[in-house]
Each structure stands twice: as structure tokens, then as C-alpha cells.
C-alpha positions in Angstrom: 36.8 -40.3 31.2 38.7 -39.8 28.2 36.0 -39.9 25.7 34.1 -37.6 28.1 36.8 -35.3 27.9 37.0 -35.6 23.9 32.9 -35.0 23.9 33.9 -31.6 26.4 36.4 -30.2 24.0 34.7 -30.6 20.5 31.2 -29.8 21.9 30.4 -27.0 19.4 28.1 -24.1 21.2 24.2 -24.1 21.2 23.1 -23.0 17.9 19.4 -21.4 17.7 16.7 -22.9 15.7 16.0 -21.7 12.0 12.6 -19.5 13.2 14.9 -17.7 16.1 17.7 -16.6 13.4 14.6 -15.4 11.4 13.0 -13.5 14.1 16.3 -12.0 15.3 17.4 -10.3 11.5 17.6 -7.0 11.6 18.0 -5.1 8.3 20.0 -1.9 8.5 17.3 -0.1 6.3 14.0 1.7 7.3 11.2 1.7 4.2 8.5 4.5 4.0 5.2 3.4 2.0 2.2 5.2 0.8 -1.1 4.5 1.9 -1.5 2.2 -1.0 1.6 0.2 0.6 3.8 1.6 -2.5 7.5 2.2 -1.6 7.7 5.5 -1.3 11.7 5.9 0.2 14.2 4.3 2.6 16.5 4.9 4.6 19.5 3.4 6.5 20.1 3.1 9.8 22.1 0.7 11.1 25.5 1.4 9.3 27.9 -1.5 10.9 26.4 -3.4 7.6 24.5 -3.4 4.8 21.4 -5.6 5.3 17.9 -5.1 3.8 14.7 -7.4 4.7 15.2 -11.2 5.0 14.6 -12.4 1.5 12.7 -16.0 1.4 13.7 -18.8 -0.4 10.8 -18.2 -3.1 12.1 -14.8 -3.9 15.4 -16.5 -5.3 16.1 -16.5 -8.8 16.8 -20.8 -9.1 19.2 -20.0 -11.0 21.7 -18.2 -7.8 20.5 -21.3 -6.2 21.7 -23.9 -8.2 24.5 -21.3 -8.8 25.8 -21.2 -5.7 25.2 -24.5 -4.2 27.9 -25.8 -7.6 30.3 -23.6 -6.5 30.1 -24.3 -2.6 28.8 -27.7 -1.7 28.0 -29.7 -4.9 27.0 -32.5 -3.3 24.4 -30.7 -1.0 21.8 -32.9 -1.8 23.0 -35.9 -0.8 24.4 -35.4 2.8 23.3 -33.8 6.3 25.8 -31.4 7.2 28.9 -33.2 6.3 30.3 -33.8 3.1 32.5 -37.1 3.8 33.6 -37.3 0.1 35.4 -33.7 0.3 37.1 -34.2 3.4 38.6 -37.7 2.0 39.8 -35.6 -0.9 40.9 -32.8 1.0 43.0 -35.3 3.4 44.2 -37.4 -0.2 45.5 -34.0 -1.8 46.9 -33.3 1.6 49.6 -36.8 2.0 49.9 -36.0 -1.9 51.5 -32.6 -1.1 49.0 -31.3 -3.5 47.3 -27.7 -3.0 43.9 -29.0 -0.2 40.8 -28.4 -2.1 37.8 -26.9 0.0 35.2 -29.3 2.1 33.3 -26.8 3.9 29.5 -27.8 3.3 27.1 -24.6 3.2 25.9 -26.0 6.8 29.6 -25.6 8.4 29.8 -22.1 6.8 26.0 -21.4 8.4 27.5 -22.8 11.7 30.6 -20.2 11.3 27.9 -17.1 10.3 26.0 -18.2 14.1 28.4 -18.7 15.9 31.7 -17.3 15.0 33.6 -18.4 17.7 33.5 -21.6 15.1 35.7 -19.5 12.2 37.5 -17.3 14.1 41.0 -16.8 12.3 43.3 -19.4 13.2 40.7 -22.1 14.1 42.4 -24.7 12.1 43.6 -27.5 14.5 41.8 -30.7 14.9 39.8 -29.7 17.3 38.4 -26.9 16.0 37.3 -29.1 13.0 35.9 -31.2 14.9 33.7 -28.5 16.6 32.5 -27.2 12.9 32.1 -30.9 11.9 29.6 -31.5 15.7 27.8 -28.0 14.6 27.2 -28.8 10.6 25.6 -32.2 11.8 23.6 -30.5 14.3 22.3 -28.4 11.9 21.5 -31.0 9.0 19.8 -33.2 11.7 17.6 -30.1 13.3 17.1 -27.9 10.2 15.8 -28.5 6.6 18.1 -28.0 3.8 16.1 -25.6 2.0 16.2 -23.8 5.7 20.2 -24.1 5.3 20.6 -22.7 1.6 18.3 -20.3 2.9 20.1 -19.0 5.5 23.4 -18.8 3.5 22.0 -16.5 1.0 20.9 -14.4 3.5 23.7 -14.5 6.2 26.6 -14.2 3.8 28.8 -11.3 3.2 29.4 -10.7 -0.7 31.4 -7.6 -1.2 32.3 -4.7 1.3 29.3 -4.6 3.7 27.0 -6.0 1.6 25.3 -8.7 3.8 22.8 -10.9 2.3 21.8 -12.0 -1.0 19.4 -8.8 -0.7 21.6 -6.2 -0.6 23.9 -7.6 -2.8 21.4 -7.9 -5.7 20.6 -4.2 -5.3 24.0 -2.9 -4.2 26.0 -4.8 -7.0 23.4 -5.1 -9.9 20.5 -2.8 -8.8 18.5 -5.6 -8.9 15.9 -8.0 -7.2 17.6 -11.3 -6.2 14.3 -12.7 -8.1 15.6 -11.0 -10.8 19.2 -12.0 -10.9 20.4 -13.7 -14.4 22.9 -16.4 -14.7 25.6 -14.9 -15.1 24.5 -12.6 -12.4 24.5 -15.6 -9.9 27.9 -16.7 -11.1 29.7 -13.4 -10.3 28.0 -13.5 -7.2 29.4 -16.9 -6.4 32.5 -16.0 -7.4 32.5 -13.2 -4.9 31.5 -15.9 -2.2 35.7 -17.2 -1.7 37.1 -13.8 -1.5 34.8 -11.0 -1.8 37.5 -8.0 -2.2 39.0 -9.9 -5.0 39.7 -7.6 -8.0 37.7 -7.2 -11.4 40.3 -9.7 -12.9 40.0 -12.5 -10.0 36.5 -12.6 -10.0 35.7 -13.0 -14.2 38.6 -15.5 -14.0 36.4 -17.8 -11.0 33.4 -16.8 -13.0 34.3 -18.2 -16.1 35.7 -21.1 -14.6 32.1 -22.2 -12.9 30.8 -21.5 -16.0 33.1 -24.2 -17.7 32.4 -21.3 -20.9 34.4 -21.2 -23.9 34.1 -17.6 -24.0 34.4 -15.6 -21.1 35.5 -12.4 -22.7 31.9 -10.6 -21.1 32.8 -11.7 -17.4 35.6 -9.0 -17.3 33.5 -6.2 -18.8 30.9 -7.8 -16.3 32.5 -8.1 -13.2 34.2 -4.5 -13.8 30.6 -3.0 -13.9 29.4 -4.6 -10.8 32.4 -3.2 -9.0 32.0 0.3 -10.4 30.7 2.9 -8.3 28.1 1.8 -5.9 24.9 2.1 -7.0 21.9 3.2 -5.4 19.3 1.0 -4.9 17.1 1.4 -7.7 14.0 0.1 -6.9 13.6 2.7 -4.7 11.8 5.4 -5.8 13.4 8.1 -3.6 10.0 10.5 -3.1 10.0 11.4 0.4 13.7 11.5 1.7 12.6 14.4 4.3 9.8 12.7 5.3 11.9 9.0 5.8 14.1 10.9 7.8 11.8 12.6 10.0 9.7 8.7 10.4 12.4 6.3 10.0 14.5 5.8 13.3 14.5 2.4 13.7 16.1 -0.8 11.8 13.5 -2.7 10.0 10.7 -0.6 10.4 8.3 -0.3 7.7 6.3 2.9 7.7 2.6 3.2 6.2 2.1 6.8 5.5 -1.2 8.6 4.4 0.4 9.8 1.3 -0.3 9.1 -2.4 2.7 8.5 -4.2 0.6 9.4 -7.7 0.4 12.7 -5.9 3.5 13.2 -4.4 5.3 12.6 -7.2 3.1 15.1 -9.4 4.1 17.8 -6.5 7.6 17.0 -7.0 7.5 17.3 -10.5 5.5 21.0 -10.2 8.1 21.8 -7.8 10.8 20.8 -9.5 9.8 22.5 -13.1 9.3 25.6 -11.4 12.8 26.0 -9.7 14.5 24.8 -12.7 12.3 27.5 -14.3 13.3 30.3 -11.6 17.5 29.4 -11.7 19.6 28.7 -9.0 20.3 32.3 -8.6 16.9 33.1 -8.4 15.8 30.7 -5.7 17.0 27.4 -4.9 14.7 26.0 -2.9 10.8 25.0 -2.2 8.5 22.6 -0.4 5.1 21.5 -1.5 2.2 19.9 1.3 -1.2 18.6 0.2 -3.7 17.2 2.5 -7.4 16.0 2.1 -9.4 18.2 3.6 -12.3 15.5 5.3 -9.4 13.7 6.5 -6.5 15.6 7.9 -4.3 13.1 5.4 -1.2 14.6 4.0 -1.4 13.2 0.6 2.2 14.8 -0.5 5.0 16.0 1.8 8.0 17.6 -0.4 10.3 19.1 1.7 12.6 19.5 -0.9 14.0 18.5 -4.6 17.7 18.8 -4.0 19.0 20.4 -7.7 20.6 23.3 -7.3 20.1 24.0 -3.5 22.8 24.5 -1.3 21.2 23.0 1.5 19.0 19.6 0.3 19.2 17.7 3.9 17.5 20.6 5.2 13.4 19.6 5.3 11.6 23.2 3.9 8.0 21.4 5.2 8.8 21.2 8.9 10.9 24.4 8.9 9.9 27.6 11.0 9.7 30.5 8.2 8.3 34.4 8.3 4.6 33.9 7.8 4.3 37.3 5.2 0.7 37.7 4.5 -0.6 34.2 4.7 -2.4 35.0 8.4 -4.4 37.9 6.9 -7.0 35.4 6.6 -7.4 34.5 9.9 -7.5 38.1 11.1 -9.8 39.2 8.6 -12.2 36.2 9.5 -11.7 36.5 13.2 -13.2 40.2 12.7 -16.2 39.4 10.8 -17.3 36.9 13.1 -17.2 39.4 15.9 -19.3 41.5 13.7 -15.8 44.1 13.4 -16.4 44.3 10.1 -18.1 42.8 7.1 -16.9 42.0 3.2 -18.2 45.4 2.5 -16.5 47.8 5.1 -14.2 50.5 3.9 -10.9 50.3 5.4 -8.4 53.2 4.8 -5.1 52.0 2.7 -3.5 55.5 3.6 0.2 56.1 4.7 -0.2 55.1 9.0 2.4 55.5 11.5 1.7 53.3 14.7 3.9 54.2 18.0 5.1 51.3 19.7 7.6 50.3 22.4 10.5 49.5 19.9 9.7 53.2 18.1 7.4 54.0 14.9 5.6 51.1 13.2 5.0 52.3 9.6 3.3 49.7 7.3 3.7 49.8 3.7 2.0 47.9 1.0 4.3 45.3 -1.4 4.4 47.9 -4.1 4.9 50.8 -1.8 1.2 52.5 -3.3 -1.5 53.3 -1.4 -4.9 52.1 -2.8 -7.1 55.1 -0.4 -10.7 53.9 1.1 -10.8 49.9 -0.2 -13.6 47.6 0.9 -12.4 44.6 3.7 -12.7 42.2 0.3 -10.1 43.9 -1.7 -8.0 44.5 1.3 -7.4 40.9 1.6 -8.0 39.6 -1.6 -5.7 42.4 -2.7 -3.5 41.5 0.1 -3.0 45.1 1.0 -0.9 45.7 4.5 -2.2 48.8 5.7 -5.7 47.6 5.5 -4.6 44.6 7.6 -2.5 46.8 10.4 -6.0 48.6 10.5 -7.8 45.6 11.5 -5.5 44.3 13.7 -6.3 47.7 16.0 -9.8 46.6 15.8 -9.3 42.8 16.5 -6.1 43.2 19.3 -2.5 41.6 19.2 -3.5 39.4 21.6 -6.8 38.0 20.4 -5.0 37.3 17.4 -2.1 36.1 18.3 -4.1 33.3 21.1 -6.8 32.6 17.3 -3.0 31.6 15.8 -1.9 29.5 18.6 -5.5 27.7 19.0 -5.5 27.0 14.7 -2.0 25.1 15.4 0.7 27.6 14.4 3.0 26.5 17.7 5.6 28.7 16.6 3.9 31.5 18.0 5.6 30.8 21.9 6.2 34.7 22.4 3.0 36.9 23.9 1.0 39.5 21.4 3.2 42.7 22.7 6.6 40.8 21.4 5.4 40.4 17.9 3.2 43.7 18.1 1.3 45.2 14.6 3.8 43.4 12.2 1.7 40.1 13.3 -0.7 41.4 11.1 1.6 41.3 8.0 2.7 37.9 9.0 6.0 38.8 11.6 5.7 35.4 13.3 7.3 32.3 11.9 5.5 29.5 10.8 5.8 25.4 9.7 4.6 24.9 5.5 2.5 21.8 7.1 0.8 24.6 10.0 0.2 26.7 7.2 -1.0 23.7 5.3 -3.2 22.3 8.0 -4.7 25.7 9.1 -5.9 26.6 5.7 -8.0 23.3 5.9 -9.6 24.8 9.0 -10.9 27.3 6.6 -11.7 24.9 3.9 -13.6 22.9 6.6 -16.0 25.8 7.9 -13.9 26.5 10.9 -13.6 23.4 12.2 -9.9 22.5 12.7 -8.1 18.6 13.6 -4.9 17.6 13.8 -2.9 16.1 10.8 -2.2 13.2 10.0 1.0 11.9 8.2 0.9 7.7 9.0 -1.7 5.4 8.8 -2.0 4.4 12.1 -2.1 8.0 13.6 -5.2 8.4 15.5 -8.0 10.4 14.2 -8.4 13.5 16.3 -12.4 14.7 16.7 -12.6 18.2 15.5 -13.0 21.3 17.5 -14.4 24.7 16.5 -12.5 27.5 15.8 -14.7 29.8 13.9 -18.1 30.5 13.1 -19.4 28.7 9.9 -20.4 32.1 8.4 -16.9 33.7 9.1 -15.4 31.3 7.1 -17.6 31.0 4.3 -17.6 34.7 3.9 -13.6 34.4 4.2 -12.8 31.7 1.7 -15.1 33.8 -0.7 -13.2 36.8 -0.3 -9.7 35.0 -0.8 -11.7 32.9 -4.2 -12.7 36.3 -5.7 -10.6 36.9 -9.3 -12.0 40.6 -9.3 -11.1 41.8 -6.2 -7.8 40.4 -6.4 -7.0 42.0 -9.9 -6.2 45.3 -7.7 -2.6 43.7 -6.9 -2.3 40.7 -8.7 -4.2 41.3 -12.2 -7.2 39.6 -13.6 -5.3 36.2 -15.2 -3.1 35.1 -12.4 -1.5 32.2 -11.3 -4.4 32.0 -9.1 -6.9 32.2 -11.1 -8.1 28.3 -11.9 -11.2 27.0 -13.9 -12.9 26.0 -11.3 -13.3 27.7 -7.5 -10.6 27.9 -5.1 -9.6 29.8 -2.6 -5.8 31.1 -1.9 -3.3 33.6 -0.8 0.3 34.3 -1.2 2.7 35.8 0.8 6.2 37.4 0.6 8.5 37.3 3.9 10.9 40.6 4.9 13.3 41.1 2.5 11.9 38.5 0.3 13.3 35.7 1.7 10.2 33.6 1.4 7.2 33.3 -0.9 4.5 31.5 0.0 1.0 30.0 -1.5 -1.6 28.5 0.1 -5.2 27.5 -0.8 -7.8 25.2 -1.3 -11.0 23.6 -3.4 -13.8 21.9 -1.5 -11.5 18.6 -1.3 -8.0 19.3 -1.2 -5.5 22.3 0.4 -2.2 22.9 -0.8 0.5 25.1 0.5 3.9 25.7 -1.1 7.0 27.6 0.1 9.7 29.1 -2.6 13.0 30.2 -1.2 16.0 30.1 0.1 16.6 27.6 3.2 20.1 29.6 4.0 17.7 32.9 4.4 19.6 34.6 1.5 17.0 36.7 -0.1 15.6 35.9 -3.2 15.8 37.6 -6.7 13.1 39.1 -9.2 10.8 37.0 -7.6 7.4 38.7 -6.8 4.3 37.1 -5.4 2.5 35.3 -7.7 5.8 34.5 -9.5 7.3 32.2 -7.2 5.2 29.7 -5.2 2.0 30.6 -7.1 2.6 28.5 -10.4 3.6 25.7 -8.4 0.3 25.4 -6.6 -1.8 26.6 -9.6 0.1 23.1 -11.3 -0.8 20.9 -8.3 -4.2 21.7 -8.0 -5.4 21.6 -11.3 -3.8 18.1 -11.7 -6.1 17.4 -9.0 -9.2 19.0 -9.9 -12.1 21.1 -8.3 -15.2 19.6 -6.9 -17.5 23.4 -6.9 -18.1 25.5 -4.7 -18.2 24.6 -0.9 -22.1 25.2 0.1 -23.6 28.2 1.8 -24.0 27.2 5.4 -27.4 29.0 7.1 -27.0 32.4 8.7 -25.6 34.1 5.5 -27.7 36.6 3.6 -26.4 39.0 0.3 -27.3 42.3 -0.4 -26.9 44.9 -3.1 -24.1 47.2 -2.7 -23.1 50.5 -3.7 -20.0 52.4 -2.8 -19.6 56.2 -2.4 -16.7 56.6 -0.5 -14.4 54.2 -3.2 -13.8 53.1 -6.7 -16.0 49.7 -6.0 -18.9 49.3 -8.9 -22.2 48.0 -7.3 -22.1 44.4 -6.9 -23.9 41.7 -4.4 -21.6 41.0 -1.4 -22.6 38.4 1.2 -23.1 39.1 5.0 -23.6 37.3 8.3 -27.1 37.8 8.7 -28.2 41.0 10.4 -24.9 42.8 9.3 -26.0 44.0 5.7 -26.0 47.0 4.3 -26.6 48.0 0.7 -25.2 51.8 0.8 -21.2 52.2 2.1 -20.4 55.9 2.4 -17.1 57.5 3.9 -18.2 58.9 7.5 -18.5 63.1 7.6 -15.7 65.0 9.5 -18.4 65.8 11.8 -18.3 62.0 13.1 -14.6 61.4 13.1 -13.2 61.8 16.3 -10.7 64.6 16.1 -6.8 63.7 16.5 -3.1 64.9 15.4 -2.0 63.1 12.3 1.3 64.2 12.5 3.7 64.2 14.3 2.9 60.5 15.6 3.3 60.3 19.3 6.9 59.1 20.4 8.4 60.2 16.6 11.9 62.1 16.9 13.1 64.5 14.6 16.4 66.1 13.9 17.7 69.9 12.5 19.8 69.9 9.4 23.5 71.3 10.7 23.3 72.6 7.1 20.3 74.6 7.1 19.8 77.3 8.9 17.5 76.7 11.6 14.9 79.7 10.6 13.9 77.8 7.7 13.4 74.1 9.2 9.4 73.6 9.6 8.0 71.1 11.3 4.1 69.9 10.0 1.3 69.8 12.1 -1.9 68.3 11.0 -5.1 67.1 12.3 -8.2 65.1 11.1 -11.8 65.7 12.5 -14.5 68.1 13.2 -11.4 71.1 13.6 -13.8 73.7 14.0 -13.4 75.0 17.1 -10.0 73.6 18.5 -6.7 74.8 18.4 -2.9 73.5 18.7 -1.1 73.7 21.7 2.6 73.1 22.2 4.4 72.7 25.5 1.3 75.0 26.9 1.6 77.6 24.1 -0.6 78.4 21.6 0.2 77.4 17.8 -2.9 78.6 15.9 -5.7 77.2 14.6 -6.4 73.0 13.7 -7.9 73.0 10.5 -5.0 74.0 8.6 -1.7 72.3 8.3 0.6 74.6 10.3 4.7 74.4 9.6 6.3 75.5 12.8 9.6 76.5 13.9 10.4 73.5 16.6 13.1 73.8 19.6 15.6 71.0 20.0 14.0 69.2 23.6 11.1 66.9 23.9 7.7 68.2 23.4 3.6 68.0 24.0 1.5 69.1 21.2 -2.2 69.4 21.8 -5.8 69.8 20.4 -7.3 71.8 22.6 -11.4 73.1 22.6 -12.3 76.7 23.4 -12.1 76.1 26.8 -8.7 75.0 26.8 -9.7 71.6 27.6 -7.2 68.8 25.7 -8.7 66.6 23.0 -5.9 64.9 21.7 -2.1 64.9 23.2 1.0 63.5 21.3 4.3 63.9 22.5 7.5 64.2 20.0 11.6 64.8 20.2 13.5 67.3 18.0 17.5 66.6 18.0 
């Protein structure tokens, strides 16, 4: 009974086997790797402590082995658990009156880290040694000792809540524990007694395993590796955005589809450029390229931190005002339903468009009008009153549903709430949308879903748009000449070898945008400000434009995508514009080698001004007898007149300047029979 009692009260509790403790690690950190399992970034998680992967005995440097075994259980080699010697001495100094030296083996500390029940403060009475004695055996006679010193190096707490021989070999010296030195391992060891002793403490315990005559670099030593922390420096710290977005677990490791040669040359473009610009310029920018077979992002840059005011914020996944960037897809969405072709004129005049919110009036980014421009130079150009034009041929809705369908899920509102503006770009938009529906184009209107990890599935590929659409379309946006109306003949976007792209400016300038593509790769870049601040003295080929002219020429061209059947080209000559001759390419059975503005006679007739629901006010400071009001019309005029309110105003064919009654009123083109051609009604306050 009694020795039943005795084996009751100093039974230690179950410890797990060496392979369980393994399994059940869990390392506080996340770890993001490139498709060529490089480390790309990390990021912590689990913040109760600081524990990175489970480091192998292997991947010790010897020397913190033989290190630390000296200065915590010397005789490790030649016992089980128990060091009998130690506890004789320890009980000797003890009678003697003499300060009790340590006999804790590395398995009774083990024992402690499993179960701490086992060195819980206070637990110094006989039977708790006893208990730690039971549990070190246990372990000696179930584990092997390499499996012990194993599990001390990983399990033990060095300094703050650095857990592990891992973390502290990065969090102390920014190192590798492979590549720990020797005097590395003896700070370290000296850290193991009391690891929030001072600089002093520690060089002193350092020195004395040592048994060194000269200690004098353990205090300049130990004073460094208490400094401020440092960050771990073997990791590279190239997709912080990205890790966040991935990384939401403890111990996960992440293979990504991107190339860390080529996410850190989009960095490094990115980076150049907004030191370039200033902080008071813009302070901020985001970089995407993806491989155009395989829907791989390659780089994902949602930021570069220096002077931005906001560097947690991810610039990639964030919704921003399109600008002009969707011209293409209107533009492409129209030729394939045989709207219009590379070669139709399009009228780049001032336009006033009533809508339900009031006047829509358009204006191009230089506030100039161009006159009759061909459908290439309108979006090459990237002229807005061109586009506005084509949106009335295409419809809001049409368009909007082509956006939604080409992945832009930002777009949750029907085609009446964004109205004409969606033409110049009104919506808002991701950089990786952008990004991935630029590929469409690149891949001859065929668009998939991108793919950002390795073990994303690959989505089949759906048809969005004819091939010949978006052959014709990627020419257009590749064409130097054409775009040397608005952006000059030696741009940022002009490369030496073919690729397609287009920028965009936001409302108020608050983004800039680039986006294009060679037969292999797309790249899209965002300049800006993620606070929506506007920028300053930043036009559009000055602020994301360099960025991705550096990116893609570090990556090269491949020629020209090939001509896909159904295209043909034609001679060209223009009557009705400024355009030389030249050879422009059509979907087959749409060409036509003469463009001429259409005769008066063929235009139907209509009031140009006012524009229907316009509202006008009187000058208290003029007198009302000499406040006019313009009336114009275009069209075969001949024959009609202007009616107002029922009245009639004179003739249509010249511009009348009329004397106008506060009130709301009908103005009218009206044939000789007094039947209405065209009505437009207008307020004067």
C-alpha cells in the first residue's frame, strides 16, 4: 500500500513520443515561395510566440551543439535521463551550506517544455523532483538522445518570445542556426539560464564557458545581439501584399506562380520611377505581370512602401477609376459587330449628351478637339469624344454586361447608373482585372481565370470576342503613328519590338494607369495615390508609362502575334480628315479603300443647340433686350424651320440668336407642312 501510494504521487504525466511533438509544432510564421520554391516573403501569424519551422538536428551548426550540451548537461553522453553525479553534488554543496549547483539534465528540462505542470514555479519539494526525475528517465529509455538535444534546441525559449533555436538564430543574429559561429553558440547558451539577463550578465556567462583569456568582444557582442530586433534577413521581403492576402494560417507554406527574378525587376521599375516622380508628386504604384498562355501572375507588386502614406494598403487588389483603359473593349466590341471598322471617321467635336443626372459633356485630356478622326486614332490617340460616340452606337448596357463577362466584377451597378462616362472609364476597377483582361486581348479573345498559386486549378477558356476583333484591336493600340496625335512619336510606349498598350488617367487625376502586352507577356501598372489625393504634374505617359516600358523590355518581345483568317487590308484614302493614305486592315467583307465625310443631304436633320434638358439663366446685370440665346441645326435645312413653344422662329439653316422668356420651353424643326422633325426641350431661369 504504501509503495503503491509513493508510485501514485510521483507518477509524472504521459509524455508523447518524439514523432507526435514533431507533428504537433506549429511555427508562428506563414512563408510565400515562387514557383521555383524561392522564398519569396513571410509572414507571422501566431503572435503568442515567436516560432519558425522545426529545425532538424542536421541543420545545427556542431558547434551550438557541443555548445550547449557544455553548458547544460556535460555529461549527456553518458547517462539516460538522469545525471546521478550532479544530484550527488548538488545534495554535497547543499549539507556544505555551499551555493547548490544545477543538475537538471537536458531530458528533465524537455520533460518541463511537455509538460509544464513538471516546472511550474514553486515545484521544488521532493516530490515534485521525483516526478521530473520518473519523466527524464522515461524519456532517456523511450527516446534517442540526439531526439532529446533535438528537441531542446527547438522547444527552448532564448530571449523575449523567441522560441527555438530557429528564431533565435534569425531574431538575435539574422542568421541560419547552420550558420551560427562559436561564439554565436556561446551567447546563446548563455541566454539559456536567464534569457532577460542584461548585456553585462550574458558576456560575463559567455566568457566564462568559454574559459577565454580575453573576453573583451563578448560585451561588444552580446550588446549587438540585444540591439534592436532585427528582421529576419534571409527573407527577401518581395511580396508583403501578396503574403498577406495568401498567408492565414501558421505553418503554411505557399507556392505561388510568380518569378521572383521578375518580381523583383518590377519592384525595382516601380520603385525607380516613384523615387523619380517625389513623394509630392505621387506616392504610390502597383505593378502585375502575367504570362499570357498561362493565366500565371509572374509579379504581383502591390506596393514599395518609401514615401507612401499608406504602405499596408495592397494597390493590386484595390478598386480604382478605370480612365481610359476600357476603350479597348468598346472599340473591339464595335468592330466585331461590324459598328465600325479601323478606318471609320468618328467626329471629335464638342457633344453635349442629356442624361437623367443633367448634361453629359465629354472633353478630351487636353481639352482640344481633333474634328473627323479615323476609329484608329481615336483609340490609339485615346480621344474621349470619339469614344462617347461609340458608346451611342454599342449601348451602356452591352458594354457594361462585355465588362462584367471579361472579369471586371467591380462593375455590380446596371449600364443606366454608370451611363456615357463608362465609355471614358467611370467604373472602378482591380490592377490584376485590368491585368487579366488585357490578356483576353493578347489571347485573341479568349479569356481564363488567373492564377496566383501553384495549385490553383486551370480554368478552360471561354470566348469573349471574335478572333478578328481583337487582332484588328491590339493593332490599333500597337500603332506608334496613330498614337503620335496625343502622345508624340517617341513615347514611353513606343518599344523596339511590337506591343500593344494604353494608358489611362482617372477624374481629377487621381490615377494613372498602363496596360499592355507582347505576344507572351501583359503588364499593367497603376501610379497614384492610395488616399485618393490627386496627383501632381503627372500626365499620361509620365506616370505609369515608364514603369511598364522598364518591365517589358527587361522581358523582351517575341513579334508580332499572327494574323488569324477572316482579316483582309485594303488601301485607304481619306477625304473627310488629315489621315495620309495608308493600308488598314478589316474583318473581311467590311473594307473600303475611299472614307469621305457623308453630304448634308444624308445627315438626318436635328437641333445642335440647345441640347434637350439644358437650363439657362438671364444675367440680373444685363439688360434682358440684349441676352440671345443660339439656335443651331445640322442636316439637309432646306426646307424646315424653328418652332418655339408653337411659334415660329425663322428659318434652320442659319444660326438664329433669340430673345428667350424665363419658363420651360419646346423648340422645333418643323417641314413645310408644319410637321416636327426634331423636338428638344430647354429651361431659361
Amino acid at each position: 500500500m504504501l509503495f503503491g501510494g509513493a508510485d501514485w504521487m510521483t507518477r509524472p504525466p504521459p509524455l508523447p513520443a518524439f514523432a507526435q511533438v514533431h507533428a504537433r509544432w506549429h511555427p508562428s510564421e506563414s512563408w510565400l515561395y515562387d514557383r521555383h520554391d524561392r522564398l519569396l516573403d513571410s509572414s507571422r501569424i501566431d503572435f503568442a510566440a515567436r516560432r519558425l519551422a522545426w529545425t532538424p538536428l542536421d541543420d545545427i551548426a556542431p558547434v551550438v551543439r557541443t555548445t550547449v550540451i557544455a553548458a547544460e548537461d556535460r555529461r549527456f553522453a553518458r547517462h539516460r535521463g538522469i545525471d546521478w553525479l550532479a544530484i550527488a553534488a548538488a545534495a554535497r554543496d547543499r549539507v556544505e551550506g555551499k551555493r547548490p549547483r544545477g543538475a537538471s539534465t537536458l531530458a528533465m528540462q524537455v520533460a518541463g517544455f511537455l509538460s509544464p505542470d513538471l516546472a511550474r514555479p514553486g515545484a521544488r519539494g521532493l516530490l515534485d523532483k521525483l516526478r521530473q526525475l520518473r519523466a527524464a528517465r522515461a524519456l532517456g529509455r523511450d527516446w534517442t538522445r540526439d531526439q532529446v538535444l533535438e528537441a531542446y534546441l527547438n522547444l527552448a525559449g532564448f530571449r523575449g518570445e523567441a522560441q527555438g533555436i530557429g528564431a533565435a538564430a534569425l531574431g538575435l543574429f539574422g542568421k541560419t542556426p547552420q550558420a551560427l559561429t562559436r561564439d554565436d553558440a556561446l551567447l546563446l547558451a548563455a541566454l539559456l539560464p536567464q534569457p532577460q539577463a542584461d548585456a553585462r550578465q550574458i558576456a560575463a556567462r559567455a566568457c566564462a564557458l568559454a574559459r577565454a583569456a580575453n573576453c573583451a568582444r563578448f560585451a561588444a557582442a552580446a550588446a549587438s545581439m540585444l540591439g534592436p530586433a532585427r528582421s529576419l534577413q534571409l527573407d527577401p521581403g518581395l511580396a508583403p501584399h501578396l503574403a498577406d492576402r495568401l498567408l492565414k494560417t501558421p505553418g503554411l507554406r505557399i507556392r505561388t506562380t510568380l518569378d521572383a527574378r521578375v518580381q523583383r525587376l518590377a519592384a525595382a521599375a516601380l520603385r525607380r520611377q516613384l523615387v523619380g516622380l517625389g513623394g509630392t508628386r505621387a506616392r504610390d504604384g502597383a505593378v502585375i505581370v502575367m504570362d499570357n498562355a498561362s493565366g500565371d501572375v509572374l509579379a504581383y507588386v502591390g506596393g514599395i512602401g518609401g514615401a507612401s502614406t499608406a504602405p499596408a494598403v495592397d494597390a493590386a487588389a484595390a478598386y480604382r477609376q478605370a480612365g481610359s483603359t476600357l476603350k479597348p473593349f468598346l472599340y473591339a466590341q464595335a468592330i466585331e459587330r461590324g459598328y465600325l471598322t479601323a478606318a471609320s471617321i468618328l467626329d471629335d467635336s464638342p457633344v453635349q449628351l442629356d442624361t437623367a443626372s443633367g448634361l453629359y459633356v465629354p472633353q478630351n485630356y487636353d481639352r482640344g478637339f481633333k474634328g473627323p478622326v479615323s476609329a484608329r486614332v481615336a483609340l490609339a490617340g485615346s480621344l474621349n469624344v470619339p469614344a462617347v460616340r461609340t458608346l451611342l452606337l454599342v449601348g451602356v448596357e452591352p458594354f457594361r454586361d462585355r465588362l462584367w463577362d471579361t472579369g471586371y466584377r467591380g462593375l455590380v451597378e446596371d449600364g443606366a447608373y454608370y451611363g456615357y462616362s463608362l465609355a471614358l472609364g467611370s467604373a472602378e476597377v482591380t490592377l490584376l482585372e485590368q491585368a487579366n483582361a488585357y490578356r483576353s486581348l493578347a489571347n485573341a479573345g479568349r479569356w481564363s481565370a488567373p492564377r496566383l498559386t501553384a495549385d490553383a486549378p486551370r480554368t478552360a477558356s471561354r470566348r469573349l470576342l471574335s478572333p478578328q476583333a481583337a487582332w484588328i484591336v491590339d493593332d490599333m493600340m500597337a500603332d506608334a503613328n496613330a498614337r503620335s496625335v496625343t502622345f508624340g512619336i517617341d513615347s514611353a510606349l513606343r518599344l523596339p519590338f511590337w506591343a500593344a498598350a494604353k494608358t489611362g488617367t482617372s477624374k481629377a487625376m487621381r490615377d494613372n494607369w498602363c496596360i499592355g502586352f507582347t505576344p507572351r507577356h501583359t503588364v499593367a501598372v497603376w501610379v497614384g495615390n492610395v488616399e485618393g489625393d490627386p496627383m501632381r504634374a503627372v500626365s499620361g505617359t509620365s506616370g505609369a508609362a515608364p514603369v511598364w516600358r522598364d518591365v517589358m523590355t527587361a522581358l523582351g518581345g517575341a513579334g508580332a502575334p499572327p494574323r488569324p483568317a477572316g482579316i483582309e487590308q485594303r488601301l485607304v484614302r481619306f477625304t473627310a480628315t488629315h489621315e495620309p493614305p495608308r493600308r488598314e486592315w478589316f474583318v473581311a467583307g467590311t473594307g473600303m479603300s475611299r472614307v469621305a465625310a457623308a453630304p448634308l443631304a444624308a445627315r438626318r436633320p436635328r437641333v445642335t443647340s440647345p441640347v434637350s434638358g439644358s437650363v439657362y439663366a438671364l444675367d440680373p446685370d444685363i439688360p434682358p433686350a440684349r441676352q440671345r440665346l443660339a439656335i443651331s441645326a445640322t442636316g439637309a435645312l432646306e426646307t424646315l424651320r424653328l418652332s418655339i413653344d408653337g411659334r415660329d422662329a425663322g428659318p434652320a439653316q442659319a444660326t438664329s440668336m433669340l430673345a428667350i422668356a424665363p419658363g420651360r420651353h419646346r423648340l422645333r424643326l418643323v417641314d413645310l407642312a408644319g410637321k416636327p422633325v426634331d423636338e428638344v426641350w430647354f429651361t431659361m431661369r
